[in-house]
C-alpha positions as CSV (number, residue, x, y, z in Angstrom):
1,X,178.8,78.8,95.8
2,X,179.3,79.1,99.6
3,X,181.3,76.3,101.4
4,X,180.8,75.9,104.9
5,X,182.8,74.0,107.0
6,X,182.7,72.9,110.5
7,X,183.7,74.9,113.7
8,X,182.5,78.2,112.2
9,X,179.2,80.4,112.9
10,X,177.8,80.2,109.3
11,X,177.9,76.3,109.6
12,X,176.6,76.1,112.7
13,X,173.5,78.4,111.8
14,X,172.8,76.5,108.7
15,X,172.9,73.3,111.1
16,X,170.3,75.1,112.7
17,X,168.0,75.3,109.7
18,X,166.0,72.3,109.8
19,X,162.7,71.5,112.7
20,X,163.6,68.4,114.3
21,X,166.3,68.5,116.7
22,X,167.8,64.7,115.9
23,X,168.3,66.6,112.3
24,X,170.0,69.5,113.8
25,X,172.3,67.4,115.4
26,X,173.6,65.6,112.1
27,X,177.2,66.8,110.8
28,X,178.5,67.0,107.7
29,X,181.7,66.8,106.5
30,X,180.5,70.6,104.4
31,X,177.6,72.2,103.9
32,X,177.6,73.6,100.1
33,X,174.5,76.1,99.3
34,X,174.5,76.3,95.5
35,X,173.1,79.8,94.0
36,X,172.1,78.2,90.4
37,X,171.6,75.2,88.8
38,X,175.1,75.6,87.6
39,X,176.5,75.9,90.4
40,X,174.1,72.3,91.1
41,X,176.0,70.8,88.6
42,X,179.1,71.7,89.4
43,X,178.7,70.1,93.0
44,X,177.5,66.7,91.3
45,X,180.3,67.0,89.4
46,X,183.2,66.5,92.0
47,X,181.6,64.7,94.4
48,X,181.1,62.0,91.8
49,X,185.0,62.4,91.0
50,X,185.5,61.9,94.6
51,X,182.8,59.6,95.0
52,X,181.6,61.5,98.5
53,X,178.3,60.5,99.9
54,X,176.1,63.3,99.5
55,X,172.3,64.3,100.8
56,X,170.3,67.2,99.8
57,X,168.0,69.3,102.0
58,X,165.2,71.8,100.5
59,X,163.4,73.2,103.3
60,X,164.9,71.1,106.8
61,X,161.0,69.7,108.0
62,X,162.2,66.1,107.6
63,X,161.5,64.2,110.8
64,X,164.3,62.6,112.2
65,X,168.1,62.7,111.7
66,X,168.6,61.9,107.5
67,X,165.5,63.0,106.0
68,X,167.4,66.2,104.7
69,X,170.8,65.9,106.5
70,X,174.1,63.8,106.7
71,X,177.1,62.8,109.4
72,X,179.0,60.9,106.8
73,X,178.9,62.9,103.6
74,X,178.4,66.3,102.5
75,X,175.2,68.2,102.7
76,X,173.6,70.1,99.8
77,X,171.6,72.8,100.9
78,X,169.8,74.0,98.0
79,X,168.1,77.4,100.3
80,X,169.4,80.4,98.0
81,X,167.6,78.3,95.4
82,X,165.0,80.5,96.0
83,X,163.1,82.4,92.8
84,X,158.9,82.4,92.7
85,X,158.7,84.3,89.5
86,X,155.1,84.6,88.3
87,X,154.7,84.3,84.2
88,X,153.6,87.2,82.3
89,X,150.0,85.4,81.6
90,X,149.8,84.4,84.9
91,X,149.3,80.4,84.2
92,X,152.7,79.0,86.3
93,X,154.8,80.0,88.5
94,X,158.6,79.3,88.7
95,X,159.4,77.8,92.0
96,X,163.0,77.3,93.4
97,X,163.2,74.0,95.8
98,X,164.8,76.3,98.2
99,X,161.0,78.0,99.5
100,X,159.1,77.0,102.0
101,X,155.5,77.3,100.9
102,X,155.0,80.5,103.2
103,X,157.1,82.3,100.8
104,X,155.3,80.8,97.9
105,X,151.9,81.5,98.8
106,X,152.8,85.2,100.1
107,X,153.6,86.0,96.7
108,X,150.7,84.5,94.9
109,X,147.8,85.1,97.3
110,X,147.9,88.9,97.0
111,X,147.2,88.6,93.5
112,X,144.1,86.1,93.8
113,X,146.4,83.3,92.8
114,X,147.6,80.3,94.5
115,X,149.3,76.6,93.8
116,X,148.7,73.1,94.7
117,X,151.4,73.6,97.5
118,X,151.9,72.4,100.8
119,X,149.9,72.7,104.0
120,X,152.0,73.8,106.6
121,X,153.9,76.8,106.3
122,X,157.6,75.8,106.7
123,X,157.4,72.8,104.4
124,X,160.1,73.3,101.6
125,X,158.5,72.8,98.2
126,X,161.6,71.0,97.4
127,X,160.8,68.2,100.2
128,X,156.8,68.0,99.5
129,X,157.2,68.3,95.9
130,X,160.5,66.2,94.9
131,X,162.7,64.3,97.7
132,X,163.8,64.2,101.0
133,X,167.0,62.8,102.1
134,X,167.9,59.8,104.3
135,X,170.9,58.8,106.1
136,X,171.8,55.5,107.3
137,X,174.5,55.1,109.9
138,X,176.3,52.7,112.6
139,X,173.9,55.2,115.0
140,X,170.7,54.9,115.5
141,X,168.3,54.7,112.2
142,X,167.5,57.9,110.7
143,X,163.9,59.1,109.0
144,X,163.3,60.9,106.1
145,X,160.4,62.6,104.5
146,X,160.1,63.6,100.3
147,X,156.8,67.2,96.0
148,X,158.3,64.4,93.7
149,X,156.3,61.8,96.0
150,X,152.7,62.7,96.0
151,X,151.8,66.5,97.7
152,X,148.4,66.7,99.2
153,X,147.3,69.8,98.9
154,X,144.1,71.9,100.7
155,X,143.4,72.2,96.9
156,X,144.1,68.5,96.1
157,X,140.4,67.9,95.6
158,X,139.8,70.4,92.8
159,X,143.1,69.6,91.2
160,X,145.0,66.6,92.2
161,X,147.9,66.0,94.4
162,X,151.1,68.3,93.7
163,X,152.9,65.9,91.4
164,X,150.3,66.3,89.0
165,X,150.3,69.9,89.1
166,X,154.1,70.5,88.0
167,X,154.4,71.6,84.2
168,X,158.4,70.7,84.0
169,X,161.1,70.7,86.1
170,X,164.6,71.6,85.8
171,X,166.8,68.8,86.6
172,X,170.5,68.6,87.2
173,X,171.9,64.4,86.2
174,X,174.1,62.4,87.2
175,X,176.8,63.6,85.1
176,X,176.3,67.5,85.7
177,X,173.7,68.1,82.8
178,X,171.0,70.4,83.4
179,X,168.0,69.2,81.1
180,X,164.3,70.0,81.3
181,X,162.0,67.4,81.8
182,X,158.0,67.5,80.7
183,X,155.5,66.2,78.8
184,X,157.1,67.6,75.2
185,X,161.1,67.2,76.7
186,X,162.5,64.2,78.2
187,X,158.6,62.5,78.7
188,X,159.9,59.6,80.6
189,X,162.1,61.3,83.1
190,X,159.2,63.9,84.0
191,X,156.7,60.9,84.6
192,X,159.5,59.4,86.6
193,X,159.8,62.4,88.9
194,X,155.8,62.5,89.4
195,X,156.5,59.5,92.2
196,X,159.9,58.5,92.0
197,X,161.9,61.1,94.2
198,X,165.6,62.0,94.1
199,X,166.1,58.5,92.1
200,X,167.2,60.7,89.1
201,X,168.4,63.7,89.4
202,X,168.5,67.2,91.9
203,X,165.1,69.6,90.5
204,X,166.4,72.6,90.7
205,X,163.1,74.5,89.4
206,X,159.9,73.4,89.5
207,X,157.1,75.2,87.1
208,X,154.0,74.8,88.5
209,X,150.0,75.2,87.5
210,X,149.1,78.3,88.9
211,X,144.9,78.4,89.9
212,X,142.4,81.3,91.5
213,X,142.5,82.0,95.1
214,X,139.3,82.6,96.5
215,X,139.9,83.2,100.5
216,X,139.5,80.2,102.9
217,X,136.6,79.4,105.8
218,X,138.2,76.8,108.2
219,X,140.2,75.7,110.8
220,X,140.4,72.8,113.4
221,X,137.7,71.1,115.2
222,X,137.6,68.7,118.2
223,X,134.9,66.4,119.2
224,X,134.7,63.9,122.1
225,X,135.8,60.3,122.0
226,X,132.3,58.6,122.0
227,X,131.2,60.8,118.8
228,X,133.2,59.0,116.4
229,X,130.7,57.3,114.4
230,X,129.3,60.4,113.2
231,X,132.5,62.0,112.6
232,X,133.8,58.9,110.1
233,X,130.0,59.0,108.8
234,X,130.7,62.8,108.0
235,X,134.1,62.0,106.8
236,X,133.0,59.2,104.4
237,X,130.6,61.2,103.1
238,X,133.1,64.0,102.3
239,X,134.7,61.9,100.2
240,X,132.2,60.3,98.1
241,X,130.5,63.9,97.5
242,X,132.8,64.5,94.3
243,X,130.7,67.9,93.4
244,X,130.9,69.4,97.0
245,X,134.1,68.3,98.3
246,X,135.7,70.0,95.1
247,X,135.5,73.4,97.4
248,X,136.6,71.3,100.5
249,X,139.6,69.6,102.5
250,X,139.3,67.4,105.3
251,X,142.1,65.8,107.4
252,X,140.6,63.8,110.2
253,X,142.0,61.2,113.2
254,X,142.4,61.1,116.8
255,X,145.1,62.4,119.0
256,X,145.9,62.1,122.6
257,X,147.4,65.4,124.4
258,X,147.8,65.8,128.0
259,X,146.1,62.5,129.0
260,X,142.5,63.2,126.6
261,X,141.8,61.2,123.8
262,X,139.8,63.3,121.3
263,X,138.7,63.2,117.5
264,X,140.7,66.0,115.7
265,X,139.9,67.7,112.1
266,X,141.3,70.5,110.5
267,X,139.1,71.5,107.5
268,X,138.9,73.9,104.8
269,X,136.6,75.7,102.8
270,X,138.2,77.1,99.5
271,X,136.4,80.2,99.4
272,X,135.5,83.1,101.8
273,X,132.1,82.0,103.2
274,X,130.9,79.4,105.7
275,X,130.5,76.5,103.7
276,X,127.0,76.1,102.6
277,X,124.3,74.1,104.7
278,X,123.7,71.5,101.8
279,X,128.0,70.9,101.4
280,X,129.6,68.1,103.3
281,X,131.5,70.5,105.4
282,X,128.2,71.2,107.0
283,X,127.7,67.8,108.3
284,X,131.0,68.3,110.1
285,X,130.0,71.6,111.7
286,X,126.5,70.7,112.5
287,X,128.3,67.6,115.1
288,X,128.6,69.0,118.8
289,X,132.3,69.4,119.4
290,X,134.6,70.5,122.4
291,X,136.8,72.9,120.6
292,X,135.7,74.9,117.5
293,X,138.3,77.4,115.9
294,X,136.8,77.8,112.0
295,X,136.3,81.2,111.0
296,X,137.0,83.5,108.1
297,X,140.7,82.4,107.2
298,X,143.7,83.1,104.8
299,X,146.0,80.2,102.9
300,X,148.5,81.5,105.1
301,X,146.7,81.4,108.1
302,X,145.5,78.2,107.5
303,X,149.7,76.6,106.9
304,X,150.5,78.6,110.0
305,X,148.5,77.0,112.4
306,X,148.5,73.3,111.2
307,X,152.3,74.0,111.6
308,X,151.4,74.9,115.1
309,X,150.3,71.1,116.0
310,X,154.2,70.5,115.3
311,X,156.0,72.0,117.8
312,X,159.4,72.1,117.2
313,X,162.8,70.6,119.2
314,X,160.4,66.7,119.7
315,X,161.2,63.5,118.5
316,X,159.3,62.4,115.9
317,X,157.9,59.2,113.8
318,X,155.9,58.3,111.3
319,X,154.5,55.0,110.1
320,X,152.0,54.7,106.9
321,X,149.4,52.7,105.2
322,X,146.5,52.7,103.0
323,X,142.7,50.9,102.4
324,X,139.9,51.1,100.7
325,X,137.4,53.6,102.2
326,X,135.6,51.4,105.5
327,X,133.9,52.6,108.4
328,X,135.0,49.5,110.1
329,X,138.3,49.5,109.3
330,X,138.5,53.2,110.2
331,X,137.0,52.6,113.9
332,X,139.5,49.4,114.4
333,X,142.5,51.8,113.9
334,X,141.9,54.6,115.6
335,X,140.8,51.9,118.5
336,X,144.0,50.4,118.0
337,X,146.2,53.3,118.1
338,X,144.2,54.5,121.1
339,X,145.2,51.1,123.0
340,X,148.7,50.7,122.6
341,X,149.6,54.4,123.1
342,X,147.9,54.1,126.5
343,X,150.3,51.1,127.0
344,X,152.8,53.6,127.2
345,X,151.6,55.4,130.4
346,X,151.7,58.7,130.9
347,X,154.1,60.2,127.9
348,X,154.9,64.0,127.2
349,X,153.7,64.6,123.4
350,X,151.1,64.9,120.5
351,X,149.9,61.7,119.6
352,X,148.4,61.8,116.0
353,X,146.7,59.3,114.0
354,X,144.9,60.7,110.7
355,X,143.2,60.4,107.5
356,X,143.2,61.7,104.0
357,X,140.3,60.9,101.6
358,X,142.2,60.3,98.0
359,X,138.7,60.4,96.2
360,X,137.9,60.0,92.4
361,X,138.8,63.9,91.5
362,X,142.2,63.1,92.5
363,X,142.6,59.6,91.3
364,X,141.1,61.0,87.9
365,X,144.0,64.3,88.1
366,X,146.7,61.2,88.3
367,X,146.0,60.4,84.0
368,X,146.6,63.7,83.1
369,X,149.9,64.7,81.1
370,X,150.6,61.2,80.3
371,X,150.2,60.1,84.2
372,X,152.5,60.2,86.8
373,X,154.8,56.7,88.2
374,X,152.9,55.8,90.9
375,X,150.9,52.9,89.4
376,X,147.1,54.1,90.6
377,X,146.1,55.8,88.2
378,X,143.5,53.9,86.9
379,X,142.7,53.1,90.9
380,X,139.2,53.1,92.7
381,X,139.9,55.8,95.7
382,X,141.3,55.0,98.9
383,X,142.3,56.5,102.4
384,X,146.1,57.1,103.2
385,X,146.5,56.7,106.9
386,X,149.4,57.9,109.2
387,X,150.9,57.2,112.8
388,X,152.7,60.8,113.6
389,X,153.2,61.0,116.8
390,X,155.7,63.2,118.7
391,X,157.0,62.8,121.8
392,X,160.2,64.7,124.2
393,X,161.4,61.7,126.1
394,X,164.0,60.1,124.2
395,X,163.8,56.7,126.4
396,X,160.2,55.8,125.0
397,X,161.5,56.2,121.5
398,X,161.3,52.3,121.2
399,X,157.9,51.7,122.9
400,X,156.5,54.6,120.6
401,X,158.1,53.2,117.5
402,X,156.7,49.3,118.5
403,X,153.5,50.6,119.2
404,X,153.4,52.3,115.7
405,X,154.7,48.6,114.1
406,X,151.9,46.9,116.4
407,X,148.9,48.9,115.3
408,X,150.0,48.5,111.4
409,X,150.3,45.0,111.8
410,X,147.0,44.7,113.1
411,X,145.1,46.7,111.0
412,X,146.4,45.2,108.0
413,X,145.7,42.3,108.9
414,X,142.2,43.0,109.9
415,X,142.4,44.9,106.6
416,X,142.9,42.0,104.7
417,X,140.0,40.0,106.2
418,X,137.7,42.4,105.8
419,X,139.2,42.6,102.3
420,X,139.7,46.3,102.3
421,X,143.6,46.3,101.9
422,X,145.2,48.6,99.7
423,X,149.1,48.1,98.8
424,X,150.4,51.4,98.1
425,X,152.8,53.4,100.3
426,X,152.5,57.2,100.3
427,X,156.1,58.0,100.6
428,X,156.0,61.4,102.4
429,X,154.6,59.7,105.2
430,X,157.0,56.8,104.9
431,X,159.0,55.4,107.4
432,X,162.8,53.8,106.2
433,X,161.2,50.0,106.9
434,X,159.0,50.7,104.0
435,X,160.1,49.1,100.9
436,X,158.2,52.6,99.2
437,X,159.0,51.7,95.4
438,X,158.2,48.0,95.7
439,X,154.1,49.3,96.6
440,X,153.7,50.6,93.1
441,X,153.4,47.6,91.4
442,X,155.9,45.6,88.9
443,X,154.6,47.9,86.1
444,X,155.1,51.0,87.3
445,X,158.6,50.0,89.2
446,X,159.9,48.4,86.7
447,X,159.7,51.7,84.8
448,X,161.2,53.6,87.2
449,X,164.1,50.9,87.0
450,X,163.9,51.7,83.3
451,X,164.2,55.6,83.8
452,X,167.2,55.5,86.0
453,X,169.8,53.1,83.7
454,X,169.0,55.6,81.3
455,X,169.5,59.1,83.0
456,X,172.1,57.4,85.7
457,X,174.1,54.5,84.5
458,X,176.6,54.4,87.1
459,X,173.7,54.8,89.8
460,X,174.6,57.9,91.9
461,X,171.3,58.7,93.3
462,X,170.7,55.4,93.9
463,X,174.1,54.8,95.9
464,X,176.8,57.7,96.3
465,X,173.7,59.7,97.0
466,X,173.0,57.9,100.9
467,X,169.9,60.4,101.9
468,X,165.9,59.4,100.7
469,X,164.1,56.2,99.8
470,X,166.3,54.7,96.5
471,X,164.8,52.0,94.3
472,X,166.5,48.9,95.9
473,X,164.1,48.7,99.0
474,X,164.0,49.8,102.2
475,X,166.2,52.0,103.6
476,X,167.1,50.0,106.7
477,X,165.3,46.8,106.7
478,X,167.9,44.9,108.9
479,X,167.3,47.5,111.9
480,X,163.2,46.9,110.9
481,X,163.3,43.5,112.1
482,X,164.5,44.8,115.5
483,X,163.0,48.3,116.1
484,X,159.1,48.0,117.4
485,X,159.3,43.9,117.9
């Protein structure tokens, strides 16, 4: 295992190793990078002898300070975890948490082959498919972001989100053992990971469901402000069309970037042809916009320049919320967001608002291998919204961050009167004000309590480990009450 410590070069690189610069600037007592699961366990091991607070980061996209680092603690940097070994008949793939999804996809894509994986290219899998890491401090509150969680994928529509694409996972405990957990070993602890995070254990190998790759047709599209009825007509209509949007993904919001408001999609077609006229891509291509850059594309293409609309060395923030599908309700936040970004003045930044579409294929892909813990299965589908704006100033941190809080509240609450509200929080796009676990539902959290007395008695992930969203609420709801009011 290597063991770096502070004031040399390889510390100071790995520091380096993560895209947001309040993460960069996080320092840990060590940094250990583990070469095996055994070497995992070993880590666990003593720091729960010396009870040291401890966070764990996959690939470093987190987005702010804590989401995959640690001041007060020691960092578990699981990057040499690294293996994509492809099975001899070619129906998973075994995937370190130490990838990004760049190096996942270059190894399957030449072969025709691909996963239900992230969607921009220096993701880890370890962060989009299992946990992130959060830190709280006497500082200023730190963000996190978690495969374990949810994972929507370009190919979420044919398949499901990630979570319900993983076959087992190799999991280190609380007390150093390295067990595997699916549906025919350890059945509660693998539905506990499909939604409940780092609550349990550190994955150290993730097998996942390995499907054809066909070549993409996509990219990003712009329209102009005024066009945005037909643009959530187009949108809604992707996601009732459960036949055609099968061969289709489709993120869509509004973003302001050097002073113009615009409506802002990046979609995909899962094969290597213009989507057909009759497919509701179409109905997005056939609408008049001011920047058009589909064409002919790759997977990897496709992660590359989504990660593009994330430049790095920004401050960053996200704020999460879902409802039922609702033209109206769409309109009112994007109006909203609009409004009290402009309160701002002129900023220096990217300021995102989106959609995804969780239609009935997904919600359907959630019963499958004795469901996942998120507690929709059985739901009717429902759009996932998200605030993610980033900005360089560091003094308008707190207007950005209340004008996030402001628009939530309102469109909730307008959500709720038009009786469109939907409870559940997405908790890769969570913020630390969101009580994540307590959204499931009593059912489905109080399994997850169930799950964790068993695998961790004493409760190290939910207390010596201080990085991610644990099960006792959110992760810094004193400083919510004063951040954005």
């Amino acid at each position: 295992m290597h063991v770096l410590v502070p004031e040399t070069a390889e510390y100071d690189e790995a520091r380096r190793g993560f895209w947001a610069v309040e993460q960069a600037e996080t320092t840990p007592y060590c940094i250990l990078q583990p070469q095996s699961a055994e070497e995992v366990s070993t880590a666990i091991r003593a720091l729960r002898k010396i009870q040291c607070a401890f966070g764990i980061k996959s690939g470093g996209h987190g987005r702010c300070a804590g989401e995959s680092s640690i001041s007060d603690g020691v960092l578990i940097d699981l990057k040499d975890l690294n293996r994509v070994e492809l099975s001899e008949d070619k129906f998973v793939c075994n995937v370190g948490p130490g990838n990004t999804w760049a190096r996942v996809y270059s190894h399957l894509n030449p072969q025709g082959l691909t996963v239900v994986g992230g969607r921009a290219s220096s993701v880890g899998v370890g962060g989009f498919c299992i946990s992130g890491t959060l830190e709280t401090s006497t500082k200023a509150p730190d963000y996190r972001l978690t495969l374990l969680l949810g994972g929507i994928s370009f190919f979420s529509t044919r398949h499901g989100w990630a979570l319900d694409n993983v076959a087992a996972f190799q999991v280190v405990l609380a007390d150093g053992a390295i067990v595997e957990a699916s549906q025919a070993c350890h059945p509660d602890l693998y539905k506990a990971l499909r939604g409940g995070g780092a609550n349990f254990g550190i994955v150290t190998n993730l097998t996942l469901d390995v499907y054809p790759y066909e070549g993409m047709y996509g990219g990003s599209v712009n329209w102009m402000w005024e066009n945005g009825d037909a643009v959530i007509n187009a949108f809604l209509n992707y996601g009732k069309d459960i036949e055609s949007n099968r061969d289709a993904a489709v993120l869509l919001g509004v973003a302001k970037h050097k002073g113009e408001w615009v409506w802002h999609a990046d979609h995909e077609h899962l094969k290597e042809t213009p989507p057909p006229k009759a497919s509701c891509l179409a109905q997005f291509l056939e609408l008049p916009g001011t920047m058009d850059q589909t064409s002919l594309t790759s997977q990897l293409e496709r992660i590359n320049g989504i990660q593009d609309h994330y430049p790095p060395g920004c401050h960053n923030g996200f704020w999460t919320f879902c409802t039922k599908p609702d033209k109206r309700i769409m309109k009112y936040l994007m109006e909203i967001w609009r409004e009290q970004i402009d309160l701002l003045g002129d900023l220096d930044g990217v300021f995102l608002c989106d959609t995804n579409y969780v239609s009935q294929n997904i919600i359907d892909a959630m019963a499958t291998r004795g469901g996942n813990a998120l507690g929709i299965a059985k739901d009717e589908p429902f759009l996932v919204h998200l605030m993610e704006p980033l900005w360089y100033d560091a003094s308008k941190s707190e207007g950005v961050w209340r004008a996030m809080r402001t628009t939530a509240t309102k469109v909730q609450e307008e959500a709720r009167r038009l009786g469109v509200q939907h409870d559940y929080i997405y908790l890769n796009y969570a913020n630390p004000f969101q009580d994540v676990y307590g959204s499931y539902g009593r059912k489905a959290f109080t399994f997850l309590q169930a799950v964790s007395a068993k695998y961790d008695p004493d409760g190290i992930f939910q207390h010596q480990r201080q990085a991610g969203w644990h099960l006792h609420g959110a992760l810094a709801p004193k400083t919510a009450a004063k951040r954005g009011s």
